[in-house]
mmCIF file as gemmi writes it, N, C-alpha and C atoms, coordinates in Angstrom:
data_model
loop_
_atom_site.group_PDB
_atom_site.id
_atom_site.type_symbol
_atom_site.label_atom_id
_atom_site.label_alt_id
_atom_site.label_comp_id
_atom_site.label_asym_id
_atom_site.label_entity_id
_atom_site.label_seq_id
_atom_site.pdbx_PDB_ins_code
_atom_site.Cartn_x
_atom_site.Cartn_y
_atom_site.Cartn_z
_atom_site.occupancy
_atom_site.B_iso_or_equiv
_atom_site.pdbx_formal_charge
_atom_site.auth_seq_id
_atom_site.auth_asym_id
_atom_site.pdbx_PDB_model_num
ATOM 1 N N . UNK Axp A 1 ? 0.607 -0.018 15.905 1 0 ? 1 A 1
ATOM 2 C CA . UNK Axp A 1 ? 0.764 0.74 14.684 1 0 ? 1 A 1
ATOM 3 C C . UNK Axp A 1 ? 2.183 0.525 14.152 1 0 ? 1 A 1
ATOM 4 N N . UNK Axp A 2 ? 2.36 0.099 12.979 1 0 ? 2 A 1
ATOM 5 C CA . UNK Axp A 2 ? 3.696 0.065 12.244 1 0 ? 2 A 1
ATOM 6 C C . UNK Axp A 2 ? 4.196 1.436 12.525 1 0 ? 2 A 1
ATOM 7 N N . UNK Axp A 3 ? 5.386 1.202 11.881 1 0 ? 3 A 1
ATOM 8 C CA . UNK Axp A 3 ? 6.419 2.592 12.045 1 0 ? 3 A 1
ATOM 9 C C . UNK Axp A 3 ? 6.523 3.024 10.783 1 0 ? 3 A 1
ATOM 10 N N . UNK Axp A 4 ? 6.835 4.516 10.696 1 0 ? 4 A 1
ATOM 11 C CA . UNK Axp A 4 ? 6.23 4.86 9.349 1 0 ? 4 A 1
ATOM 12 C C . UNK Axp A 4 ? 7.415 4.445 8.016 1 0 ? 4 A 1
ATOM 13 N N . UNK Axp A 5 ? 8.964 4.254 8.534 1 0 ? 5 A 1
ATOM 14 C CA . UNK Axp A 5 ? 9.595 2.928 8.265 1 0 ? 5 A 1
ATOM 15 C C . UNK Axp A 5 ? 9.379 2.061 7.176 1 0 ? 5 A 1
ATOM 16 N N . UNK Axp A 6 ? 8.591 1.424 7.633 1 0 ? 6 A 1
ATOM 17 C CA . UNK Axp A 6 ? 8.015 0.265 8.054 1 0 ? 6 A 1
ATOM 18 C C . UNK Axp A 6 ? 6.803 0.433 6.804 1 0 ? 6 A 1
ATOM 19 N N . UNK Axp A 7 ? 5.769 1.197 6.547 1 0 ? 7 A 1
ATOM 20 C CA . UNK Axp A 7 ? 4.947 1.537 6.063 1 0 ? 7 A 1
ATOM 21 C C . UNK Axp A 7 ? 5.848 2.104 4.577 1 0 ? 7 A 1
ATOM 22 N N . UNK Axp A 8 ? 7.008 2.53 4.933 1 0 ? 8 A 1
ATOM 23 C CA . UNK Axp A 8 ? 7.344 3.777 3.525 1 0 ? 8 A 1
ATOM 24 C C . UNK Axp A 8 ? 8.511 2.533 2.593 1 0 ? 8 A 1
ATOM 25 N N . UNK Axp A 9 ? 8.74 0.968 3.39 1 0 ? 9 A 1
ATOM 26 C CA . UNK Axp A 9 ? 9.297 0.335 2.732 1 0 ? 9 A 1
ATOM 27 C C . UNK Axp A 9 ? 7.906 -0.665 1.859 1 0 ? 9 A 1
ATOM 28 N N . UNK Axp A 10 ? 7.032 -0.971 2.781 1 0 ? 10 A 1
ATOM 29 C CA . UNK Axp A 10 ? 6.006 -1.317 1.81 1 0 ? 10 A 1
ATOM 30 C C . UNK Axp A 10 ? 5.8 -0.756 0.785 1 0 ? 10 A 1
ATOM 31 N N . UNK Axp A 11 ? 5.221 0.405 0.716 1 0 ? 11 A 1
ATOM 32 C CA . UNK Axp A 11 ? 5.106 1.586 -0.552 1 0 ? 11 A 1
ATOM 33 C C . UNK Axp A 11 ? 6.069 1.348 -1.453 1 0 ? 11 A 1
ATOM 34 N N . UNK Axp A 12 ? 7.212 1.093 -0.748 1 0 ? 12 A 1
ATOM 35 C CA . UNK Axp A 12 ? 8.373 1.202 -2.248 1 0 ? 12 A 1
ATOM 36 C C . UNK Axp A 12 ? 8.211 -0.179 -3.001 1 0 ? 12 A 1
ATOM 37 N N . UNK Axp A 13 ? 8.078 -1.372 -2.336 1 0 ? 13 A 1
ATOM 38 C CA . UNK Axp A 13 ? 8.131 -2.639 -2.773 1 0 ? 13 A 1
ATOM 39 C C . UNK Axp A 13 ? 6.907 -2.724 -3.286 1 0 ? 13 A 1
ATOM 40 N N . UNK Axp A 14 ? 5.529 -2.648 -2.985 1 0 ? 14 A 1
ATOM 41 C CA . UNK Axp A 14 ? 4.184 -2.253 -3.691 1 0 ? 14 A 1
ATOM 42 C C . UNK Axp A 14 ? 4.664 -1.89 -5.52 1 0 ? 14 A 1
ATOM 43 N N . UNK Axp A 15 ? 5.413 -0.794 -5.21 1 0 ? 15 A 1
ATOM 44 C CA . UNK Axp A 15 ? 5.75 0.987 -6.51 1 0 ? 15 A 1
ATOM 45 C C . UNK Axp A 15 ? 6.701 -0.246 -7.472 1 0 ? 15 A 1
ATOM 46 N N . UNK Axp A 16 ? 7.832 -0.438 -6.293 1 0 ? 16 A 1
ATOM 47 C CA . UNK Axp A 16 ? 8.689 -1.739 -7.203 1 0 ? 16 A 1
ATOM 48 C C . UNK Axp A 16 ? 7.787 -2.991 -8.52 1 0 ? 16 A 1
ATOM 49 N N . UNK Axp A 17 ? 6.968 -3.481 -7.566 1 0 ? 17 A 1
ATOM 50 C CA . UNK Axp A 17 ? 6.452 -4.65 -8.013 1 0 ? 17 A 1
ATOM 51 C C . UNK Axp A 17 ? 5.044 -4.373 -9.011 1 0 ? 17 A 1
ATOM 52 N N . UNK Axp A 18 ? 4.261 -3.834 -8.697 1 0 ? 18 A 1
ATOM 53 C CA . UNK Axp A 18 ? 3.865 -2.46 -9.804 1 0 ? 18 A 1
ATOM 54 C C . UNK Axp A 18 ? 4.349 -2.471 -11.429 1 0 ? 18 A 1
ATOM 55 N N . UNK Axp A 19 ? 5.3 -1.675 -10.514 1 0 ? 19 A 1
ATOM 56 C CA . UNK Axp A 19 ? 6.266 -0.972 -12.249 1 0 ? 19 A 1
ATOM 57 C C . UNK Axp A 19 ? 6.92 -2.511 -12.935 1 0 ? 19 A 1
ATOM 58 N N . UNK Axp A 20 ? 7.142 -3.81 -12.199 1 0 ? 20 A 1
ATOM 59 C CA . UNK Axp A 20 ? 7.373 -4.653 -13.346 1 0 ? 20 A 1
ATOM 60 C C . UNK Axp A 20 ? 6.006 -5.132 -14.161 1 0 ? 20 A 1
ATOM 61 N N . UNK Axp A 21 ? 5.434 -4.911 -13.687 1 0 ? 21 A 1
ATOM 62 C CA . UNK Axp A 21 ? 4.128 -5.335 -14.742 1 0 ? 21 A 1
ATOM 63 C C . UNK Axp A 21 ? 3.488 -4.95 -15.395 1 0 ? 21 A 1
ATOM 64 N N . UNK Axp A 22 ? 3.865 -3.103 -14.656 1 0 ? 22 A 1
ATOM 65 C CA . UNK Axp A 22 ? 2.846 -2.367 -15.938 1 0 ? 22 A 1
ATOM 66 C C . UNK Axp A 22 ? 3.385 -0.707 -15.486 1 0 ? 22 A 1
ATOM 67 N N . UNK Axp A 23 ? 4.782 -0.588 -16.18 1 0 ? 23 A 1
ATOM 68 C CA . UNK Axp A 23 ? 5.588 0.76 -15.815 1 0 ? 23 A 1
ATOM 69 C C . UNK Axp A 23 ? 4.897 2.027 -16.195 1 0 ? 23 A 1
ATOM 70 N N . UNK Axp A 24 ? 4.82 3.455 -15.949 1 0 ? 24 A 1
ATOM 71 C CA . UNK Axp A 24 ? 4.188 3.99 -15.876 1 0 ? 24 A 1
ATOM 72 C C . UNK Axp A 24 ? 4.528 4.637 -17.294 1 0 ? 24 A 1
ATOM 73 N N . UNK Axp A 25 ? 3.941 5.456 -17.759 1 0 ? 25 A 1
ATOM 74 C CA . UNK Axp A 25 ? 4.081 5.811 -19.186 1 0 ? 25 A 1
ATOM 75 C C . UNK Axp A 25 ? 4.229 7.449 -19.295 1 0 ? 25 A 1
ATOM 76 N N . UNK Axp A 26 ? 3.587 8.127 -17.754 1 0 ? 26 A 1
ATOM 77 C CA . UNK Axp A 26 ? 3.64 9.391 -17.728 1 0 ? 26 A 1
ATOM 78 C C . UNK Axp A 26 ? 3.879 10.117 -16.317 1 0 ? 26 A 1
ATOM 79 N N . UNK Axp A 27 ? 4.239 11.108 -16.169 1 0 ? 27 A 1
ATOM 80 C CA . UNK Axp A 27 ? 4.321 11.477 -14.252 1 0 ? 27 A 1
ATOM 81 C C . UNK Axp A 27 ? 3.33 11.719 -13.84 1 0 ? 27 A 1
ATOM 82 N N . UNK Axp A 28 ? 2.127 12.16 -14.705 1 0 ? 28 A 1
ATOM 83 C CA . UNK Axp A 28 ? 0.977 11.826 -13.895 1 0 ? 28 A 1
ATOM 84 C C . UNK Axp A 28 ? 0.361 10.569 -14.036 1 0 ? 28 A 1
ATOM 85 N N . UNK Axp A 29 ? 0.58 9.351 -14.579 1 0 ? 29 A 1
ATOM 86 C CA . UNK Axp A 29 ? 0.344 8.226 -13.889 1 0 ? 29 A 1
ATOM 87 C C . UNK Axp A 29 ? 1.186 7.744 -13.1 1 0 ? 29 A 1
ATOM 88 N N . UNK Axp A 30 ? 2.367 7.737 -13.239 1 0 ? 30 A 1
ATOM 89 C CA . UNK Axp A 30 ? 3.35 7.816 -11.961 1 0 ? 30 A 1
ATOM 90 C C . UNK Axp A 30 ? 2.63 8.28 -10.414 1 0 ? 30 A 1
ATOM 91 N N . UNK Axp A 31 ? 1.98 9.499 -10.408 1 0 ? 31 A 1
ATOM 92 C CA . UNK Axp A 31 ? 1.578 9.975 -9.245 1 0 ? 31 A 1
ATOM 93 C C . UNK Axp A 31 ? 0.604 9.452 -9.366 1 0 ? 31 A 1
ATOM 94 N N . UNK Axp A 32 ? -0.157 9.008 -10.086 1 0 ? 32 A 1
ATOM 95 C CA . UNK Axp A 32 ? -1.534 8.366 -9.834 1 0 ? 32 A 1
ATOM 96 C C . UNK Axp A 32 ? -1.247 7.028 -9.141 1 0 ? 32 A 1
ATOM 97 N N . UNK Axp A 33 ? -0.17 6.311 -9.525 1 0 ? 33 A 1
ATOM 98 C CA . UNK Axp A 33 ? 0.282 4.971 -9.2 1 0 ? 33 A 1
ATOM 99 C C . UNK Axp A 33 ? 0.283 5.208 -7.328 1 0 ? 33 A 1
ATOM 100 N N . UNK Axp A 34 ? 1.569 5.894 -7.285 1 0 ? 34 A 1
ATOM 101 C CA . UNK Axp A 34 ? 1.659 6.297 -5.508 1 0 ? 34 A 1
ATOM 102 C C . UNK Axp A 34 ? 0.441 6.524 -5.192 1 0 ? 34 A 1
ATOM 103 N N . UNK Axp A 35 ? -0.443 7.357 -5.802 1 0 ? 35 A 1
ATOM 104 C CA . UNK Axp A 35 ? -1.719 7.786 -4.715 1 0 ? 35 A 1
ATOM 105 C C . UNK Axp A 35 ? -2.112 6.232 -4.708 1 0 ? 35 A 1
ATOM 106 N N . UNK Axp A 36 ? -2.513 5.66 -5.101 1 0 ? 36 A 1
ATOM 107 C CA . UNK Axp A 36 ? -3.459 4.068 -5.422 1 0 ? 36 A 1
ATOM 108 C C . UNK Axp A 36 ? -2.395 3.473 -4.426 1 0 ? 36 A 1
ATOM 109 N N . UNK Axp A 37 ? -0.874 3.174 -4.508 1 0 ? 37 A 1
ATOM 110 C CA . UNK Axp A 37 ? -0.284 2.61 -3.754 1 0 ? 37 A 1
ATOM 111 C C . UNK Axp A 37 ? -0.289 2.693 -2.277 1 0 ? 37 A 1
ATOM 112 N N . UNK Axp A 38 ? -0.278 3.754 -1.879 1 0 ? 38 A 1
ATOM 113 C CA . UNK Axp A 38 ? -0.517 4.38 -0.499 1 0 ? 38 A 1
ATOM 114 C C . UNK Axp A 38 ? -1.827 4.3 -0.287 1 0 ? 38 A 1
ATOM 115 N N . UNK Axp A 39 ? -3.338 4.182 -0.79 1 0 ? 39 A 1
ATOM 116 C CA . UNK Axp A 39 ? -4.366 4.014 -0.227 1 0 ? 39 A 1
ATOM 117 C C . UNK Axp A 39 ? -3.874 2.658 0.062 1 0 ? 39 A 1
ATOM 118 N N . UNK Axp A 40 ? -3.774 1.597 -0.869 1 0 ? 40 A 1
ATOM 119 C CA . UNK Axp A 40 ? -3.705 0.374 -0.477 1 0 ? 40 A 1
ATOM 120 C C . UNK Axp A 40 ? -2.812 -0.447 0.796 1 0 ? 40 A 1
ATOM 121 N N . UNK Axp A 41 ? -2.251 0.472 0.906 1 0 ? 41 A 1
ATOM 122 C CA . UNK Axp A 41 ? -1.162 0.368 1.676 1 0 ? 41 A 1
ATOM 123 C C . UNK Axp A 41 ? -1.987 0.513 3.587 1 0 ? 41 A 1
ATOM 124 N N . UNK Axp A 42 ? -2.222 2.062 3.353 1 0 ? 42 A 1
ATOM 125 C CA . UNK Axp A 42 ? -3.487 2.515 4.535 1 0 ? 42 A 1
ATOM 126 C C . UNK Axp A 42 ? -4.6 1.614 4.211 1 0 ? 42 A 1
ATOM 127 N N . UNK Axp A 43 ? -5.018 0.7 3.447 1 0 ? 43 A 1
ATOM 128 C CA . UNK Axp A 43 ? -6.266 -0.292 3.88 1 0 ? 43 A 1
ATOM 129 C C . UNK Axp A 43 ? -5.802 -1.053 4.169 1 0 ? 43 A 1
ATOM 130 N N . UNK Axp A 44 ? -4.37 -1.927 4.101 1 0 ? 44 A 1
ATOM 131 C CA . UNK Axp A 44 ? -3.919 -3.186 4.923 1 0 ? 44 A 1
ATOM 132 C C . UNK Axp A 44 ? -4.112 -2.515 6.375 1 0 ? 44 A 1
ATOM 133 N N . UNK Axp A 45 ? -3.459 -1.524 6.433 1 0 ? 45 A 1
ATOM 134 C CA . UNK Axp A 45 ? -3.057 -1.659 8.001 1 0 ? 45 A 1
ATOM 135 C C . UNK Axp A 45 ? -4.237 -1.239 8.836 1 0 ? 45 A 1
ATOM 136 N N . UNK Axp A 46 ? -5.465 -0.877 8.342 1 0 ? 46 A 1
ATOM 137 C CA . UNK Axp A 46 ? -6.473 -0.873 8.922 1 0 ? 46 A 1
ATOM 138 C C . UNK Axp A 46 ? -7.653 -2.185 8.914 1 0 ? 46 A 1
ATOM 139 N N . UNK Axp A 47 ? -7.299 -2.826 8.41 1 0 ? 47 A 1
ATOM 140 C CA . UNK Axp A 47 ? -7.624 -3.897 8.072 1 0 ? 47 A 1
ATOM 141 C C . UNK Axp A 47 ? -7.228 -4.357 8.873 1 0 ? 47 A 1
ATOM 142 N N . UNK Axp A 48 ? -5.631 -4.865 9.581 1 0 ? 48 A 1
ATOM 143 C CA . UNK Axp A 48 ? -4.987 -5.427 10.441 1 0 ? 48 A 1
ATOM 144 C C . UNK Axp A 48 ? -5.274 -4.989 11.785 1 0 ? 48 A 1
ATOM 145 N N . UNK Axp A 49 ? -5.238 -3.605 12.061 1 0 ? 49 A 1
ATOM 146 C CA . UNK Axp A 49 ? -5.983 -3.023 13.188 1 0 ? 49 A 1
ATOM 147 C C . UNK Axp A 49 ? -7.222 -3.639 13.489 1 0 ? 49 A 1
ATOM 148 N N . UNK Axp A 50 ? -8.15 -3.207 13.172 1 0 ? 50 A 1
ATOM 149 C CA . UNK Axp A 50 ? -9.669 -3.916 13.002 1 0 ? 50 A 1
ATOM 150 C C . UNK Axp A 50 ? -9.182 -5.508 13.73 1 0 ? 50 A 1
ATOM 151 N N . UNK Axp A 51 ? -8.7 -6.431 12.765 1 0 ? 51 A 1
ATOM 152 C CA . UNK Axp A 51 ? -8.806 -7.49 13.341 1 0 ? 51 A 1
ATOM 153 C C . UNK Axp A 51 ? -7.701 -7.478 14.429 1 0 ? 51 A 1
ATOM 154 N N . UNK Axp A 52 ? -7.087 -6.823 14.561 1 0 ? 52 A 1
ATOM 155 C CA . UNK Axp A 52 ? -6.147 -7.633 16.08 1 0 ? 52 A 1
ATOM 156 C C . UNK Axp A 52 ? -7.419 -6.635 17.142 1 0 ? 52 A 1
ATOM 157 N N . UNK Axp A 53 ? -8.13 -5.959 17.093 1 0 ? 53 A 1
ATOM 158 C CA . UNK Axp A 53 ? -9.124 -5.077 17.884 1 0 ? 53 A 1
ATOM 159 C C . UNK Axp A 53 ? -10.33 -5.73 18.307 1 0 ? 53 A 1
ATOM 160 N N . UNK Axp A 54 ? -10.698 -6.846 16.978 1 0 ? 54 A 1
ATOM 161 C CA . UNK Axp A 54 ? -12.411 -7.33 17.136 1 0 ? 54 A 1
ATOM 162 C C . UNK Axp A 54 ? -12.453 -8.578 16.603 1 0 ? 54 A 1
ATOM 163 N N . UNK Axp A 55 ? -11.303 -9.276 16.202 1 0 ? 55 A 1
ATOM 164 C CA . UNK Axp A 55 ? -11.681 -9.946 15.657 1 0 ? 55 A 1
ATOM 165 C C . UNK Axp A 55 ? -11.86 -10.857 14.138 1 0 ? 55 A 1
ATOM 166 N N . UNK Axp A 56 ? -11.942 -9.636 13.777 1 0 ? 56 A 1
ATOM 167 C CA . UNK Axp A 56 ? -12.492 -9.596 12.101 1 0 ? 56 A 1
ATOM 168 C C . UNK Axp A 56 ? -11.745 -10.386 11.3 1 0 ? 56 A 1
ATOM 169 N N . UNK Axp A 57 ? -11.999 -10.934 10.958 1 0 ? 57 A 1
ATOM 170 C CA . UNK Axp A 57 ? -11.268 -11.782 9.647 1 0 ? 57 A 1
ATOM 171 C C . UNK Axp A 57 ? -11.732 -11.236 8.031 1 0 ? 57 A 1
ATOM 172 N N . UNK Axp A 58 ? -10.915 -11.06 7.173 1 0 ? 58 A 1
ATOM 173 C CA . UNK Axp A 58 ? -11.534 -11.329 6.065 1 0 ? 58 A 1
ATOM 174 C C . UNK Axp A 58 ? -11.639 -12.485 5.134 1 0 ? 58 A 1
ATOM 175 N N . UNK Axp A 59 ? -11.265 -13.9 5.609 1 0 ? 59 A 1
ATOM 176 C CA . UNK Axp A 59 ? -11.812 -15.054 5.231 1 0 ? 59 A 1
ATOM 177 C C . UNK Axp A 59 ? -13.016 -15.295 5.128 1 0 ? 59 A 1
């Protein structure tokens, strides 16, 4: 398991890279952005789990 670190610098660089392409226009899309960022964030690393566990590829 990453460290939460580790996880909360992804999120920012995700939020970073994000906002150059399409900055938020309001604080509740702002918070909508983080929520979406942080799911995505929790599906890599379960994703990565899974396969170092079974296998799994998503190729």
């Amino acid at each position: 398991m990453r460290p939460e670190s580790e996880i909360r610098d992804r999120i920012a660089e995700l939020e970073a890279r994000y906002d150059d392409y399409d900055p938020p226009s309001s604080e509740f899309e702002d918070t909508a952005e983080v929520a979406t960022l942080r799911a995505i964030e929790e599906l890599e690393w379960v994703l990565e789990e899974y396969d170092a566990t079974s296998g799994f590829t998503t190729s």
